[in-house]
N, CA, C and O atoms as CSV, one atom per row, in Angstrom:
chain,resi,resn,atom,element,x,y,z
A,1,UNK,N,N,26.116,-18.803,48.012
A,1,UNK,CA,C,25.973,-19.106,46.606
A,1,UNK,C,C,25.647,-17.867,45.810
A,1,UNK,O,O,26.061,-17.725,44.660
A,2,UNK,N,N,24.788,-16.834,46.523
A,2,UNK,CA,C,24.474,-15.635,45.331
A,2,UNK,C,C,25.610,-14.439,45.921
A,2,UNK,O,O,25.253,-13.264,46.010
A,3,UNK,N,N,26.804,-14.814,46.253
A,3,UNK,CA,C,27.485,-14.228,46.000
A,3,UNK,C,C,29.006,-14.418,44.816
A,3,UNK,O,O,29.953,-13.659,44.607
A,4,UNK,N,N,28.722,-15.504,44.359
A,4,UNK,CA,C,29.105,-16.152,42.670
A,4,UNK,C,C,30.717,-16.248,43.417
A,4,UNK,O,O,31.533,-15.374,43.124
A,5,UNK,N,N,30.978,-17.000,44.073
A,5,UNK,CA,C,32.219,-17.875,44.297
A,5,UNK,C,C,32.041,-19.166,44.204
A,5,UNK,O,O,32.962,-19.983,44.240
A,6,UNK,N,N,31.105,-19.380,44.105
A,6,UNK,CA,C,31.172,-21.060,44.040
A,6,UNK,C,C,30.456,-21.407,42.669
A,6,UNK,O,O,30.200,-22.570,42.357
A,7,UNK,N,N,30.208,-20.516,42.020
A,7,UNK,CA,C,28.884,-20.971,40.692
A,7,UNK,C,C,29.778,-21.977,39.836
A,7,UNK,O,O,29.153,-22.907,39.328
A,8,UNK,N,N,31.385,-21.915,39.566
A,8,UNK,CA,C,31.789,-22.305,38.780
A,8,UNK,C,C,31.451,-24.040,38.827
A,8,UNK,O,O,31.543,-24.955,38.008
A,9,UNK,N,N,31.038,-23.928,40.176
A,9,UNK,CA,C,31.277,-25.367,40.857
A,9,UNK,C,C,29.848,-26.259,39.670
A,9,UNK,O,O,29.797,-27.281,38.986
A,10,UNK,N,N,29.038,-25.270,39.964
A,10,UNK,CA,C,27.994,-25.773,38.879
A,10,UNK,C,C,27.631,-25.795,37.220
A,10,UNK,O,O,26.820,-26.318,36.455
A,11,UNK,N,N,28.624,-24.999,37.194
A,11,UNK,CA,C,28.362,-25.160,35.548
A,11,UNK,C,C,29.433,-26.400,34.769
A,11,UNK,O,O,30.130,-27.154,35.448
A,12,UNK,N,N,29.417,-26.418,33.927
A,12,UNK,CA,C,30.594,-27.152,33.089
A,12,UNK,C,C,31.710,-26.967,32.381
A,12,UNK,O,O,32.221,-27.472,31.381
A,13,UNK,N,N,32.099,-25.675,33.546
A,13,UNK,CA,C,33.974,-25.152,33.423
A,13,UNK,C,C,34.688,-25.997,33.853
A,13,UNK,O,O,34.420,-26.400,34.985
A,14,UNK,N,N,35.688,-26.506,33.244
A,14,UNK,CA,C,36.736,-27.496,33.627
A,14,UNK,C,C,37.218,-25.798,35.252
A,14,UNK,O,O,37.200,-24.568,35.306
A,15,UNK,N,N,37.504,-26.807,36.029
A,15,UNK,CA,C,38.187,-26.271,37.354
A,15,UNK,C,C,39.260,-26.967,37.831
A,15,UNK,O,O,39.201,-28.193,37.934
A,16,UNK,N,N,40.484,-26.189,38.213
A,16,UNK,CA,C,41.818,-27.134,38.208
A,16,UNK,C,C,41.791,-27.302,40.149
A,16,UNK,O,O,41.645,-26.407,40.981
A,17,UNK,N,N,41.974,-28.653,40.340
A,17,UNK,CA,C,42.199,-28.702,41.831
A,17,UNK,C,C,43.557,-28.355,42.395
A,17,UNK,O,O,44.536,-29.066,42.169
A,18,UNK,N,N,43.628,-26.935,43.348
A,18,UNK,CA,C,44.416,-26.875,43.579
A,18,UNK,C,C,45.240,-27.057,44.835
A,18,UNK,O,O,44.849,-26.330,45.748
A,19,UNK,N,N,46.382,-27.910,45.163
A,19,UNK,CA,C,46.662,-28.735,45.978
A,19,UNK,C,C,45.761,-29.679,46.515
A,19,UNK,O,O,45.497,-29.633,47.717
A,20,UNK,N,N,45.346,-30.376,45.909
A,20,UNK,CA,C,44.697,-31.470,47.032
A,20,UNK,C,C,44.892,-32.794,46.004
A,20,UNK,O,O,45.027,-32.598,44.796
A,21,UNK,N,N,44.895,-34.021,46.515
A,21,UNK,CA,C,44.769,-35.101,45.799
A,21,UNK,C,C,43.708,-35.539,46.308
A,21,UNK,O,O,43.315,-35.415,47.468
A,22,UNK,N,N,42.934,-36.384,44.902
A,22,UNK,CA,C,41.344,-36.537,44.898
A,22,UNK,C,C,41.490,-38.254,44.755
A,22,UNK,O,O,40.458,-38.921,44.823
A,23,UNK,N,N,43.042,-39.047,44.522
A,23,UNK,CA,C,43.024,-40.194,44.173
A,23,UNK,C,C,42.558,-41.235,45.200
A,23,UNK,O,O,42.188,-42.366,44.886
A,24,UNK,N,N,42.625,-40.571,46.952
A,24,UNK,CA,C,42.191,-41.718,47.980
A,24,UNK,C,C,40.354,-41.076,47.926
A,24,UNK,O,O,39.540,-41.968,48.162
A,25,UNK,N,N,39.959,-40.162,47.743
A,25,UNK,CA,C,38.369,-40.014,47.943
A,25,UNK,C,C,37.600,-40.812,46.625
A,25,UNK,O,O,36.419,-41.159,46.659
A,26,UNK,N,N,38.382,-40.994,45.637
A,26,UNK,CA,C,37.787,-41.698,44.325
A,26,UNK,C,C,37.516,-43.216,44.774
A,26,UNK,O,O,36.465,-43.856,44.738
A,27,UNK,N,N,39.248,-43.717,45.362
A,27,UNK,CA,C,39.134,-45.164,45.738
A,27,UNK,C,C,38.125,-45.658,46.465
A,27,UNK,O,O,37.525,-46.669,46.103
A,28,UNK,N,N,37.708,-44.743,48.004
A,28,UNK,CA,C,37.110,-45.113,48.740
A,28,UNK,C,C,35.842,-45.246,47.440
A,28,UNK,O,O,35.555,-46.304,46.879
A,29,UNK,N,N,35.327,-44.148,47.211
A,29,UNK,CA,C,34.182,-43.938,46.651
A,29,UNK,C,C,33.637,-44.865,45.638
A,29,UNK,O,O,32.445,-45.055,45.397
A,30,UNK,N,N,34.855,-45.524,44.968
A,30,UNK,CA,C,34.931,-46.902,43.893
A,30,UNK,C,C,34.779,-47.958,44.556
A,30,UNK,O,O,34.557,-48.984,43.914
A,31,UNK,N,N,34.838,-48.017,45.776
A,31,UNK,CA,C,35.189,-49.133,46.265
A,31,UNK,C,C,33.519,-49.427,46.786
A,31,UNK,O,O,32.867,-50.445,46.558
A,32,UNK,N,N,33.072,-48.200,47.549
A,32,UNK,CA,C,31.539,-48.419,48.078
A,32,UNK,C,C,30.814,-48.710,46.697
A,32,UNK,O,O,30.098,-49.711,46.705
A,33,UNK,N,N,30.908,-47.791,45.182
A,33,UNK,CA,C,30.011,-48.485,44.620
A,33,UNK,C,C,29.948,-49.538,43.914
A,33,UNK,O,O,28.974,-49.830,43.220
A,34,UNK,N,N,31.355,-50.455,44.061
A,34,UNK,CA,C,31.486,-51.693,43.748
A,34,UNK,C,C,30.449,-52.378,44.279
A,34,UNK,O,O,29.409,-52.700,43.704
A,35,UNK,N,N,30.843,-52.638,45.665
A,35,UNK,CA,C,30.169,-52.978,46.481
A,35,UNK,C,C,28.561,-53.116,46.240
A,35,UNK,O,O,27.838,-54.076,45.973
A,36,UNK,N,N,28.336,-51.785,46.447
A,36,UNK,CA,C,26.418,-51.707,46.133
A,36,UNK,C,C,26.301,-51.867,44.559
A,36,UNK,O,O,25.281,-51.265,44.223
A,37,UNK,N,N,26.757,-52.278,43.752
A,37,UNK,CA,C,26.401,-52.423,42.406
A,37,UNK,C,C,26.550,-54.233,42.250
A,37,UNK,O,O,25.933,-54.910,41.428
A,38,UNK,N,N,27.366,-54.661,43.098
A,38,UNK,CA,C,27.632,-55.998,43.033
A,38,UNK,C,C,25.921,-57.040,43.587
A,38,UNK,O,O,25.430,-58.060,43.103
A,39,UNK,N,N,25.501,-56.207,44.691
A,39,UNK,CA,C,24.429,-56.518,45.623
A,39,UNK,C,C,23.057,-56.340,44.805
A,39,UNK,O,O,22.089,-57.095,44.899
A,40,UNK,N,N,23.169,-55.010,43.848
A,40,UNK,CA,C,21.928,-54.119,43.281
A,40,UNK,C,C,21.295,-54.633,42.014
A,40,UNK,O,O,20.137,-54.923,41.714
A,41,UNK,N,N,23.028,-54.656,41.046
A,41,UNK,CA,C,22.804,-54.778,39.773
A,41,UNK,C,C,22.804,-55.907,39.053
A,41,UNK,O,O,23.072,-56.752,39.908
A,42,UNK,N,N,22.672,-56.491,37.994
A,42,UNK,CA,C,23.092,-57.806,37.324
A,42,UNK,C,C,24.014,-57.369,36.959
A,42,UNK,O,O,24.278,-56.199,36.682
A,43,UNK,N,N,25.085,-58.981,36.885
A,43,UNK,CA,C,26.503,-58.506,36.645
A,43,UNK,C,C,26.886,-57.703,35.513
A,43,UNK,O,O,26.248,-57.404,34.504
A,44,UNK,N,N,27.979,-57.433,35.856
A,44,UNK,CA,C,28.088,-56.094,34.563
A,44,UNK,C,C,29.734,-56.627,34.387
A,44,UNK,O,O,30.444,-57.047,35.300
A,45,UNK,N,N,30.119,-56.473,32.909
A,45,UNK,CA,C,31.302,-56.987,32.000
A,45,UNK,C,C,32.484,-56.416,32.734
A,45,UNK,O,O,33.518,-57.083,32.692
A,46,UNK,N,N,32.489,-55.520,33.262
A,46,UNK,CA,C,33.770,-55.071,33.917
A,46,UNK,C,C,33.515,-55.227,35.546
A,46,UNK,O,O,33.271,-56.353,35.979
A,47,UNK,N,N,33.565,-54.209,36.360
A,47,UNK,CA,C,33.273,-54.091,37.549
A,47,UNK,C,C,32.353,-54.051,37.921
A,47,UNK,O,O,31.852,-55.028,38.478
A,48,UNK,N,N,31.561,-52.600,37.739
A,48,UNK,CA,C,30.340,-52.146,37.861
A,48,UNK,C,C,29.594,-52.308,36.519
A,48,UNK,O,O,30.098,-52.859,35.540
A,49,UNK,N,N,28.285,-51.756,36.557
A,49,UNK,CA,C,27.434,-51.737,35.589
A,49,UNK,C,C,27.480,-50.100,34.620
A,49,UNK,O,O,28.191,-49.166,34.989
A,50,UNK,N,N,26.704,-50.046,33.540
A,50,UNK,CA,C,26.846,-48.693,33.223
A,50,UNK,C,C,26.427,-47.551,34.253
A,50,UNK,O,O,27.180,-46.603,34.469
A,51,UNK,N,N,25.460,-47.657,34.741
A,51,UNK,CA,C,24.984,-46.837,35.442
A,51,UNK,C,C,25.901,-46.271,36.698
A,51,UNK,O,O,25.793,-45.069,36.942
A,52,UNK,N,N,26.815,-47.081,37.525
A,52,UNK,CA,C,26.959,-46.984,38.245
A,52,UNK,C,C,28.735,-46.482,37.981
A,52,UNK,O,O,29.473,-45.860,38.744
A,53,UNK,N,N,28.931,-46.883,36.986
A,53,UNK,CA,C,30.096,-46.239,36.574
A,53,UNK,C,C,30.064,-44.938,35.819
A,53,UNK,O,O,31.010,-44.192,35.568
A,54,UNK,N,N,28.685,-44.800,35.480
A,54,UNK,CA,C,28.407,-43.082,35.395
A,54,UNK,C,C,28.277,-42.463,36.984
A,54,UNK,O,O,28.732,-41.320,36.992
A,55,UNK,N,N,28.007,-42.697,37.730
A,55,UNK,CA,C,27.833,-42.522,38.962
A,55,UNK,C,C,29.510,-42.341,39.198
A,55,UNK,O,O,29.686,-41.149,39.450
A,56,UNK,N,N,30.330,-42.802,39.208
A,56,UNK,CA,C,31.355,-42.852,39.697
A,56,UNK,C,C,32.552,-41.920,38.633
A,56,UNK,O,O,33.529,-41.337,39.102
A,57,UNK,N,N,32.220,-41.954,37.234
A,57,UNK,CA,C,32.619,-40.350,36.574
A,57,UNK,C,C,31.886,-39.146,37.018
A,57,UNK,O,O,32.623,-38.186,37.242
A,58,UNK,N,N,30.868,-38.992,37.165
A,58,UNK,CA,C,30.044,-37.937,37.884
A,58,UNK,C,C,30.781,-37.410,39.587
A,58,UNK,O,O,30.878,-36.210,39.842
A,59,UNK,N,N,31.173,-38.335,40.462
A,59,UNK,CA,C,31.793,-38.174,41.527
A,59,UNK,C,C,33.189,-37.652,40.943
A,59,UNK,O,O,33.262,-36.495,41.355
A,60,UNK,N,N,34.071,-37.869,40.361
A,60,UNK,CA,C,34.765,-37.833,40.043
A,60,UNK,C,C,35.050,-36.201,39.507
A,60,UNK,O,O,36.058,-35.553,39.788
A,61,UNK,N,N,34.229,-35.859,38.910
A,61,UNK,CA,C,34.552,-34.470,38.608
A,61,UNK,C,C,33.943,-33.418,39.520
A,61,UNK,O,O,34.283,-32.236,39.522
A,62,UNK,N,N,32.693,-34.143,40.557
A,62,UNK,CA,C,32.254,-33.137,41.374
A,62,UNK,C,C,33.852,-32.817,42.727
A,62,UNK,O,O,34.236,-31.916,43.473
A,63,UNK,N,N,34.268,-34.186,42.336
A,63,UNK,CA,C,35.717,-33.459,43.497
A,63,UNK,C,C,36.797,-33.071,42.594
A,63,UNK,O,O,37.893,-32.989,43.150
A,64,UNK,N,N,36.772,-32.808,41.334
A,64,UNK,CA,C,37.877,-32.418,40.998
A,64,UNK,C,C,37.137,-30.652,40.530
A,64,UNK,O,O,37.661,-30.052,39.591
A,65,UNK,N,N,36.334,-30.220,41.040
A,65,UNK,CA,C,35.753,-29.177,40.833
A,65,UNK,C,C,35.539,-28.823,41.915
A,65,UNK,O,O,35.130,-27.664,41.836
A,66,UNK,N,N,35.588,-29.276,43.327
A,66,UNK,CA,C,35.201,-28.900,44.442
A,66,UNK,C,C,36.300,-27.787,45.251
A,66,UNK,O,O,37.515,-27.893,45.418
A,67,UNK,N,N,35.447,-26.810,45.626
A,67,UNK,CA,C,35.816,-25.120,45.807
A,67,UNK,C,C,36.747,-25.589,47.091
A,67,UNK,O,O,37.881,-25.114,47.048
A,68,UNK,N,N,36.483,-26.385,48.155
A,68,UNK,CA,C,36.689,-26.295,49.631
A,68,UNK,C,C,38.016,-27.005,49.259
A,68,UNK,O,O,38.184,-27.846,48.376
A,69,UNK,N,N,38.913,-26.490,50.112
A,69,UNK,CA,C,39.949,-27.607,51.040
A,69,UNK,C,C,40.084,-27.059,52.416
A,69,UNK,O,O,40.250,-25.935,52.890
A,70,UNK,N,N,39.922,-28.535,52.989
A,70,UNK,CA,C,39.771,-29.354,52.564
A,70,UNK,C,C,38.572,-29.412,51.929
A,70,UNK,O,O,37.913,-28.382,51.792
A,71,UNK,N,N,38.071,-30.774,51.397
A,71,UNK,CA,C,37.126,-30.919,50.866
A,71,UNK,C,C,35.919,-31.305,52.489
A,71,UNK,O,O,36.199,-31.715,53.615
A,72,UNK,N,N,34.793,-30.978,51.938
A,72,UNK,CA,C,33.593,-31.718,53.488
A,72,UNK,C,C,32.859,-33.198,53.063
A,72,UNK,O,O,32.852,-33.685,51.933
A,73,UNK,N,N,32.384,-33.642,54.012
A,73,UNK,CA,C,31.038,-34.454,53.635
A,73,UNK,C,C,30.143,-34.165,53.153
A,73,UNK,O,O,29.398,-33.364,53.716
A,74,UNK,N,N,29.793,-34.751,51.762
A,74,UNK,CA,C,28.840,-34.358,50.921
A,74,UNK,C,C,27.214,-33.668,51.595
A,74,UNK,O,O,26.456,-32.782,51.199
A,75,UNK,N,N,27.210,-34.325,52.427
A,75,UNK,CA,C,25.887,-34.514,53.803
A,75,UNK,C,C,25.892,-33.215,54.542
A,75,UNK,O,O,24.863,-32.683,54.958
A,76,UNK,N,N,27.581,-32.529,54.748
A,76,UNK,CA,C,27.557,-31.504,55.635
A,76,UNK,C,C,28.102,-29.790,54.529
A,76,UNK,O,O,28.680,-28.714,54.678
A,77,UNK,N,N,27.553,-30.431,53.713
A,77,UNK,CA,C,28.463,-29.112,52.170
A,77,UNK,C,C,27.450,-28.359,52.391
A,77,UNK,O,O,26.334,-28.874,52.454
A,78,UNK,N,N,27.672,-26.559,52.606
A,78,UNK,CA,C,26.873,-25.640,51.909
A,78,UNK,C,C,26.542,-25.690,50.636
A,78,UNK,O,O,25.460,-25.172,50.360
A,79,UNK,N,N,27.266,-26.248,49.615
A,79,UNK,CA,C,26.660,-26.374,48.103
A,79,UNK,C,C,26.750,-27.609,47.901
A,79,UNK,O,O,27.671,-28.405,47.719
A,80,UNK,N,N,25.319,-27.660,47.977
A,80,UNK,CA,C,24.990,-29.186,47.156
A,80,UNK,C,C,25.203,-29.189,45.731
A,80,UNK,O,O,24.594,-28.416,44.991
A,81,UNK,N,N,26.327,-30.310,45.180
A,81,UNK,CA,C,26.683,-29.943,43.485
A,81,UNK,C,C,26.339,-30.530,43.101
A,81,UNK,O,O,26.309,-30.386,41.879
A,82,UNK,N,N,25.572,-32.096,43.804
A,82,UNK,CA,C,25.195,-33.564,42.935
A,82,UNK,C,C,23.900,-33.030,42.318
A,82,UNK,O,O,23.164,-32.513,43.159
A,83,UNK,N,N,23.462,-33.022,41.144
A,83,UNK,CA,C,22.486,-33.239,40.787
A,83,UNK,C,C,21.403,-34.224,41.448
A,83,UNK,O,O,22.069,-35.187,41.828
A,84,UNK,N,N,20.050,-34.449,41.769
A,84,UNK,CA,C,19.283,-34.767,42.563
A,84,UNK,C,C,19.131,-36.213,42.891
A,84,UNK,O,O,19.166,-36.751,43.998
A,85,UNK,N,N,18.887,-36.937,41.259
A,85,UNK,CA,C,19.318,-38.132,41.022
A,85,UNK,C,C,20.587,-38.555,41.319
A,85,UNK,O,O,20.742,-39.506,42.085
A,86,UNK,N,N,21.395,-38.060,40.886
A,86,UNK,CA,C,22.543,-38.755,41.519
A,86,UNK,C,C,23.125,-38.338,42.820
A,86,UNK,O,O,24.179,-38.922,43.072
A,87,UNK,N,N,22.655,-37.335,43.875
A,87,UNK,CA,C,22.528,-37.445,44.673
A,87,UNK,C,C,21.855,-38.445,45.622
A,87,UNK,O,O,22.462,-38.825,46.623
A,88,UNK,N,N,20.643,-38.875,45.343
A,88,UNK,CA,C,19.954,-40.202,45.640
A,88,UNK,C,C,20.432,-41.296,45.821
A,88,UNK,O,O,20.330,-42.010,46.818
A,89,UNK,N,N,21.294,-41.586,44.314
A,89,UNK,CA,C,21.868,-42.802,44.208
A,89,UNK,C,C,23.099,-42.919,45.183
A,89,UNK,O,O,23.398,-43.942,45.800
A,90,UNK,N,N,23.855,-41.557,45.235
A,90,UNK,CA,C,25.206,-41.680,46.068
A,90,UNK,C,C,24.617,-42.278,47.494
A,90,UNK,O,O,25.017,-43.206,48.196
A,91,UNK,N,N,23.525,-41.384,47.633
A,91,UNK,CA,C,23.304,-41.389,49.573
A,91,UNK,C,C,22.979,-43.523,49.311
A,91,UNK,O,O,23.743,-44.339,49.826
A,92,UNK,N,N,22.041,-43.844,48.657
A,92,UNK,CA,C,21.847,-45.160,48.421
A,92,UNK,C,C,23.141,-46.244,48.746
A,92,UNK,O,O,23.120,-47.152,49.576
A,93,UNK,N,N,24.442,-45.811,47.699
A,93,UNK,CA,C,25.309,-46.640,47.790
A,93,UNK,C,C,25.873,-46.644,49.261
A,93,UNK,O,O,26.086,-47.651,49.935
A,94,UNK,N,N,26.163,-44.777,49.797
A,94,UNK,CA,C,27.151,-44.721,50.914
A,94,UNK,C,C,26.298,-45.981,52.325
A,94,UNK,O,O,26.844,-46.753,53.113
A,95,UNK,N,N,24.992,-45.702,52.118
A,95,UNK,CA,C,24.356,-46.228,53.109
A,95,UNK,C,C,24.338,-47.784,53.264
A,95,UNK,O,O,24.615,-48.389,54.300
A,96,UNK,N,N,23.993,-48.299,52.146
A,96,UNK,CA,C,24.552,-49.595,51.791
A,96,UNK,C,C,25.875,-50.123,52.118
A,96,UNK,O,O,25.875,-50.974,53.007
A,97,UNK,N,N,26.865,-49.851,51.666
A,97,UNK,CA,C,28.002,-50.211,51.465
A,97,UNK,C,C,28.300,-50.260,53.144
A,97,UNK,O,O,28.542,-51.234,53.856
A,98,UNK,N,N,28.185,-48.812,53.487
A,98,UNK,CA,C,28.673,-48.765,54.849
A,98,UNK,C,C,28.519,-49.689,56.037
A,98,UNK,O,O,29.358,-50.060,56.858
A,99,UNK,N,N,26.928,-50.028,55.888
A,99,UNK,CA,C,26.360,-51.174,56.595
A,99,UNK,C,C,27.010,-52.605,56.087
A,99,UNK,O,O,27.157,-53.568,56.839
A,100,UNK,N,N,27.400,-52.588,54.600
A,100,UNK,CA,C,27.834,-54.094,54.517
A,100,UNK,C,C,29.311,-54.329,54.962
A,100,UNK,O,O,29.849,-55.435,55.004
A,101,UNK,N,N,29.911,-53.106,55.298
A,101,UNK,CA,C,31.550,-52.963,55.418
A,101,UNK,C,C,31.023,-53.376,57.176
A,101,UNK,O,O,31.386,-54.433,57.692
A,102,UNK,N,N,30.418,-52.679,57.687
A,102,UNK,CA,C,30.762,-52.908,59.300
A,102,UNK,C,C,29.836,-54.131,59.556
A,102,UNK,O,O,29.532,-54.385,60.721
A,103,UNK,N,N,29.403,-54.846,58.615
A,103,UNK,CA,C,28.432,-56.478,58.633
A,103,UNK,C,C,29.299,-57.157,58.846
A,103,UNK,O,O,29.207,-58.231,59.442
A,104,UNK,N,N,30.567,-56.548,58.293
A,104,UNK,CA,C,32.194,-58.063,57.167
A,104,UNK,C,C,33.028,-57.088,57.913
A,104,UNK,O,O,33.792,-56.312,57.339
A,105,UNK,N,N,32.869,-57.138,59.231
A,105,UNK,CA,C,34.056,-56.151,60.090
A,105,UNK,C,C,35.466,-55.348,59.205
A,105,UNK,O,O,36.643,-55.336,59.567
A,106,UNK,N,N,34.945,-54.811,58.139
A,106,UNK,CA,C,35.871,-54.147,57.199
A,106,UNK,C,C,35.745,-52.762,57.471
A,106,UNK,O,O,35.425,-51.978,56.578
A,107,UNK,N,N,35.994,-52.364,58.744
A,107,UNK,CA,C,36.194,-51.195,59.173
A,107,UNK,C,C,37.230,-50.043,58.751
A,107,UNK,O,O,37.202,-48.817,58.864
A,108,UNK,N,N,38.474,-51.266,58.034
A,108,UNK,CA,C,39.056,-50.401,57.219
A,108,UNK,C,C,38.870,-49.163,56.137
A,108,UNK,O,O,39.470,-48.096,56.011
A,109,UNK,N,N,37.602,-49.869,55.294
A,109,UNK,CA,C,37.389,-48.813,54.356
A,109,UNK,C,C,36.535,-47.275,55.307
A,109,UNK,O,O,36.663,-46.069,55.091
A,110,UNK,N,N,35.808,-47.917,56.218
A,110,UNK,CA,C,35.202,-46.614,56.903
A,110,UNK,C,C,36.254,-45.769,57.451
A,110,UNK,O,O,36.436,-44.561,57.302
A,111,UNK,N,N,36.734,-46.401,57.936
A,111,UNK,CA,C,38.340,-45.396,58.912
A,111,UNK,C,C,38.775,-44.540,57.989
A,111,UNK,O,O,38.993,-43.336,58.129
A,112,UNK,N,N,38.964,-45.606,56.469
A,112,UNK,CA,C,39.194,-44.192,55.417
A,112,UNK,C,C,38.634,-43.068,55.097
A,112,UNK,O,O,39.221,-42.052,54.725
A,113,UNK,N,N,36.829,-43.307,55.309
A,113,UNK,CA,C,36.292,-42.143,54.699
A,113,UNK,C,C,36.286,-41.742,55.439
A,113,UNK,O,O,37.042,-40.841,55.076
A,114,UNK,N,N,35.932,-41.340,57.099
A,114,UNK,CA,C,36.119,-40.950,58.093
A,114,UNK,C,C,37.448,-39.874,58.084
A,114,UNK,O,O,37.509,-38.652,58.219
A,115,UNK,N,N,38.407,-40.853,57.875
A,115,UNK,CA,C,39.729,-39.785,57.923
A,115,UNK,C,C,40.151,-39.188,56.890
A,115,UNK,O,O,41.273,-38.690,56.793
A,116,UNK,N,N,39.115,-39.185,55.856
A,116,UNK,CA,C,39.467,-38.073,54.771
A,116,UNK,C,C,38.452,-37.424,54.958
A,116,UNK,O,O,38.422,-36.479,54.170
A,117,UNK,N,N,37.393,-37.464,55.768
A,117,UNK,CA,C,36.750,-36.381,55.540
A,117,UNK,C,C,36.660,-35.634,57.217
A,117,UNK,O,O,35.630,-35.316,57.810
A,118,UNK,N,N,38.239,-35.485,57.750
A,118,UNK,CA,C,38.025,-35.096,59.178
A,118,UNK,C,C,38.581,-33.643,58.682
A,118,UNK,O,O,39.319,-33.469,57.711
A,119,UNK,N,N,38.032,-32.563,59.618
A,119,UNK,CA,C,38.596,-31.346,59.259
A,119,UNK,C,C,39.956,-31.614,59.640
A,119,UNK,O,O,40.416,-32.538,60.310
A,120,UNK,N,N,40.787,-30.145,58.814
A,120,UNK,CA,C,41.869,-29.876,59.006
A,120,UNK,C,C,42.329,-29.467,60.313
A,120,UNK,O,O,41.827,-28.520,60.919
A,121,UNK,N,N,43.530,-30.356,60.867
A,121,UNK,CA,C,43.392,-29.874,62.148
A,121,UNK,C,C,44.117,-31.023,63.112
A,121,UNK,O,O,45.109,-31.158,63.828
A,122,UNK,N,N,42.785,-31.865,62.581
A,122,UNK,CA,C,42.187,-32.741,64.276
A,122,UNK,C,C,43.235,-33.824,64.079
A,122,UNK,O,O,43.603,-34.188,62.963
A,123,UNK,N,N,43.628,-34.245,65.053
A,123,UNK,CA,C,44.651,-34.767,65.124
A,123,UNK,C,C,43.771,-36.864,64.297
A,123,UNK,O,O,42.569,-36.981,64.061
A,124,UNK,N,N,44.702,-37.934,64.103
A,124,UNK,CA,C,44.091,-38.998,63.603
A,124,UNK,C,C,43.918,-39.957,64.761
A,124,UNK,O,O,44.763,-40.446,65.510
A,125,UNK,N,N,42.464,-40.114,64.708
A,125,UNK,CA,C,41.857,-41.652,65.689
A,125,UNK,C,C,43.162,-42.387,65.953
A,125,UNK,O,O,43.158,-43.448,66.577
């Protein structure tokens, strides 16, 4: 980090992603905080609630700003970009959700995050 390749990651420079599509890490990521907002929050007029759909614009630009490709697990990143609070809340939902996906044998959505967040390389489960 104090060698200023990644700072951009933290400030509020628009950063263009280059080659990667961010549209299956959003879904998954929409999909877990459906999930934990459905369980957490009182219902909310659309999907989620406000909060949690700030949560989910906030994700949203931390991967469309994110330095790596591939991209890593938030859990295993040298630069932590979430702000603290919403770092909290993410680890909250992933942990949640995850447990209620393999409760409702919906192993599907895990296989996804799993296989988007496998290094480059490794061949697929």
């Amino acid at each position: 980090m104090g060698d200023g390749t990644h700072n951009s990651i933290l400030k509020d420079e628009p950063v263009t992603p280059v080659g990667k599509d961010i549209s299956d890490h959003l879904k998954v990521t929409r999909r877990f905080v459906e999930v934990y907002c459905k369980h957490h929050h009182p219902p909310a007029q659309g999907s989620v609630c406000e909060q949690c759909q700030n949560l989910i614009d906030y994700a949203r630009t931390r991967l469309e700003r994110c330095p790596y490709d591939p991209k890593p697990k938030c859990k295993d990143c040298r630069t932590h970009c979430y702000k603290p609070n919403y770092r909290e809340h993410m680890k909250a939902v992933m942990r949640f959700s995850g447990m209620y996906f393999v409760k409702r044998g919906r192993l599907d959505w895990l296989v996804r995050y799993f296989v988007l967040n496998r290094p480059r390389g490794t061949s697929r489960p």
